[in-house]
C-alpha positions as a printed Julia matrix, in Angstrom:
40×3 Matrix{Float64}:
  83.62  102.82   80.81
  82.56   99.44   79.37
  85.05  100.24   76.45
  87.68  100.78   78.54
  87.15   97.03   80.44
  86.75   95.37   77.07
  89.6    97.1    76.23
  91.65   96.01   79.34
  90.18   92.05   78.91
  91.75   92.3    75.33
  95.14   93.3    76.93
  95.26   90.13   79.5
  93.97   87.76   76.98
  96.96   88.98   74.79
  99.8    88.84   77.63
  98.64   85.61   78.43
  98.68   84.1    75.27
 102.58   85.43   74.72
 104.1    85.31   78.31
 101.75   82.61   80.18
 104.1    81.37   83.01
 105.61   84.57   82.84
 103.14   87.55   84.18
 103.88   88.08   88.04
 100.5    89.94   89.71
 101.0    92.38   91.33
  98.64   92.18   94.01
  99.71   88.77   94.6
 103.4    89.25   95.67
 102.53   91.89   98.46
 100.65   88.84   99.61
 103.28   86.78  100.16
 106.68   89.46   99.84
 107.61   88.74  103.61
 109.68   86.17  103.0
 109.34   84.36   99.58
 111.81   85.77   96.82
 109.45   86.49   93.82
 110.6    88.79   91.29
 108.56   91.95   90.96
């Protein structure tokens, strides 16, 4: 299991460092979907 969160921290780290300003969460825009435009 720890392998697989290591593995996961390695994935972020790498999407951040190639599309920082880019990554929309997920979890974030069914927040705040009711109104807003965000793309998904």
């Amino acid at each position: 299991m720890k392998e697989n969160v290591t593995s996961r921290e390695n994935m972020k780290d790498k999407l951040r460092q190639y599309f920082d300003g880019k990554i929309v969460r997920k979890d974030l825009t069914k927040k705040i979907k009711e109104g807003a435009n965000v793309p998904v």
